[in-house]
C-alpha positions as CSV (number, residue, x, y, z in Angstrom):
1,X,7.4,31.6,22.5
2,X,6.7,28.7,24.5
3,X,9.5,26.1,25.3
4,X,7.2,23.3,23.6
5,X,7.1,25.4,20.2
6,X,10.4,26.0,20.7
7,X,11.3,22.8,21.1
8,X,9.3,21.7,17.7
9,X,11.0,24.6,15.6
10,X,14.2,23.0,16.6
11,X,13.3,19.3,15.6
12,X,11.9,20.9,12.0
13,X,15.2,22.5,11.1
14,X,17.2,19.6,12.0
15,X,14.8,17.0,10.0
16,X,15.1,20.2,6.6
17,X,18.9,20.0,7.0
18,X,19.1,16.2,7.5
19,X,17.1,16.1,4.4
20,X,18.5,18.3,2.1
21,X,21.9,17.3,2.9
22,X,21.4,13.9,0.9
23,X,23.5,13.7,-2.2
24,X,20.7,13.3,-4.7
25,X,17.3,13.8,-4.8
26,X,16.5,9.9,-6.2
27,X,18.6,8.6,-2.8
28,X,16.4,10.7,-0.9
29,X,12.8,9.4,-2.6
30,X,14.2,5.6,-2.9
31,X,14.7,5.9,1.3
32,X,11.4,7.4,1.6
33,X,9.9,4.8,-0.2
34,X,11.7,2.4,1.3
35,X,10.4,4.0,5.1
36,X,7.0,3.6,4.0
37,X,6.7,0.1,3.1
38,X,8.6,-1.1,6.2
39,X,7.8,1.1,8.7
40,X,5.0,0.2,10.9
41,X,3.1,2.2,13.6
42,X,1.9,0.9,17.1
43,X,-1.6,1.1,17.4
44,X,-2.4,-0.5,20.5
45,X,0.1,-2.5,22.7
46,X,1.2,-5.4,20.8
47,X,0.0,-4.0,17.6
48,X,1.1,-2.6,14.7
49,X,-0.1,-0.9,11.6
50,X,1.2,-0.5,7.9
51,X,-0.6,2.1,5.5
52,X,1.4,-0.1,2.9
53,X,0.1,-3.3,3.8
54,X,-3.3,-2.2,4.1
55,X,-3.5,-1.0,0.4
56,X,-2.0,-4.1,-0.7
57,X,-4.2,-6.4,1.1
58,X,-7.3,-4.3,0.2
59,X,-6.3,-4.8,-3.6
60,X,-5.7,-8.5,-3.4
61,X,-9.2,-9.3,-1.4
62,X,-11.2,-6.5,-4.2
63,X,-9.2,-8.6,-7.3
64,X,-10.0,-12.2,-5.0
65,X,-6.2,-13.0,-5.0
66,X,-7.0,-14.8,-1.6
67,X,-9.7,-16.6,-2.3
């Protein structure tokens, strides 16, 4: 096995522990949700992305909350 694939097994277990070492499921789900609508991912230098923003703003231009 390569040290890259290796390396990846590794990371998996420790994210599978992390995670199901939270105390309850409904902490677990309310932080996920939570990660998703702040979390943003770079794009380009000096620009950043959110999945959650771009469904809400998509809703509010289709309805013409904007306008």
């Amino acid at each position: 096995m390569s040290n890259l694939l290796a390396g990846l097994l590794e990371e998996i277990k420790i994210v599978f522990s992390s995670n199901l070492a939270m105390q309850d499921k409904y902490s677990y789900i309310t932080t996920e949700i939570n990660n998703f609508q702040t979390q943003r991912t770079p794009v380009v230098e000096g620009w950043e992305w959110s999945f959650w923003e771009h469904i809400r703003n998509s809703v509010i231009y289709k309805f013409g909350q904007y306008l």
